[in-house]
C-alpha positions as CSV (number, residue, x, y, z in Angstrom):
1,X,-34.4,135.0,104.4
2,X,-33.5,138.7,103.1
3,X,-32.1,139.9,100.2
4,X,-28.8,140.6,102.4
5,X,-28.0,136.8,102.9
6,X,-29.1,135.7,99.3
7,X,-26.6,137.9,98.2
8,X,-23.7,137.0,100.4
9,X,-24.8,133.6,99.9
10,X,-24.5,133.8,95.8
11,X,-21.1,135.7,96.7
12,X,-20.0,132.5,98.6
13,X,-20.9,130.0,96.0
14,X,-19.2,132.2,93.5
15,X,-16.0,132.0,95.1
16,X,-16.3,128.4,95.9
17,X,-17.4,127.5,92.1
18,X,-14.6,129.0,90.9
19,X,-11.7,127.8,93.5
20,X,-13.3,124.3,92.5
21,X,-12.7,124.9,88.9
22,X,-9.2,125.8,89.3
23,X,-8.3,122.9,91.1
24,X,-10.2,120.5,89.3
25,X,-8.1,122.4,86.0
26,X,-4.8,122.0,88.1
27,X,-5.3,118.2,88.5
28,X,-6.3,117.9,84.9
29,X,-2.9,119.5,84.1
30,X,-1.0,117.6,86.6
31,X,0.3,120.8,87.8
32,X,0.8,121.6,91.3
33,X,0.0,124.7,93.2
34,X,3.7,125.3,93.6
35,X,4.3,124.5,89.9
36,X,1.7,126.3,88.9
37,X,2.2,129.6,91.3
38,X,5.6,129.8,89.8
39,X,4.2,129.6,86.5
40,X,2.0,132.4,87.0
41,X,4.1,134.6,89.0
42,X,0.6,134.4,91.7
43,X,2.6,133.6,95.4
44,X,2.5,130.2,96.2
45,X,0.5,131.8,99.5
46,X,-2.0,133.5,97.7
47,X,-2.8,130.5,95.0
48,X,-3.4,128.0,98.2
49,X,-5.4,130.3,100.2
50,X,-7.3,131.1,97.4
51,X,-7.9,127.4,95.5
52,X,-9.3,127.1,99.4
53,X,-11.9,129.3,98.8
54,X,-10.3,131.7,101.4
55,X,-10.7,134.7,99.1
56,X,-11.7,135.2,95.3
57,X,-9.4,135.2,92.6
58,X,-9.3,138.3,90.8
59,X,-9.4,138.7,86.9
60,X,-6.1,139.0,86.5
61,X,-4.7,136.0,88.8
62,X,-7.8,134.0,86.6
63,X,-6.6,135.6,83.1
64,X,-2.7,133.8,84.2
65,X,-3.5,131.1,85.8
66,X,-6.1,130.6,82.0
67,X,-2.5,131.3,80.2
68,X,-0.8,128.8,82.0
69,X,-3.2,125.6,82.2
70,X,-4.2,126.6,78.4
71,X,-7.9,127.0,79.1
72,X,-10.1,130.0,77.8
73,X,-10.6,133.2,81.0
74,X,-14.6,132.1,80.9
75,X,-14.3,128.2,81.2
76,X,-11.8,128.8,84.1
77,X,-14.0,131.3,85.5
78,X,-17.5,129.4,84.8
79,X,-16.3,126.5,86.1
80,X,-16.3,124.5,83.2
81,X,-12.7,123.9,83.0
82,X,-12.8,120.3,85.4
């Protein structure tokens, strides 16, 4: 394995952790994508595909979406917010 596929590889996992966390904190909430995209102001389109893992969430779309559900930016990003 090179260094190129360990690296995309990390990348992927990142973006999975973190779509995992934010559902797993959307459940916790009871708060629906829909609910919660409107809350946010994040398009309903963008929130799904992203919660999917289709795409990472930037730090802005993580620092609202933190607002919204109440949790701190790093447990939300760390994946410690399930």
């Amino acid at each position: 394995m090179d260094s190129r596929t360990t690296h995309v590889d990390a990348g992927r996992l990142a973006v999975d952790l973190v779509a995992s966390s934010v559902r797993g904190a959307l459940e916790a909430a009871a708060l629906t994508r829909h609910r919660a995209a409107e809350l946010s102001g994040i398009p309903y389109s963008t929130l799904y595909r992203k919660c999917e893992g289709d795409g990472a969430f930037n730090s802005e779309e993580l620092g609202r979406l933190a607002h919204v559900l109440g949790l701190a930016l790093a447990d939300l990003a760390g994946g410690r917010a399930a």
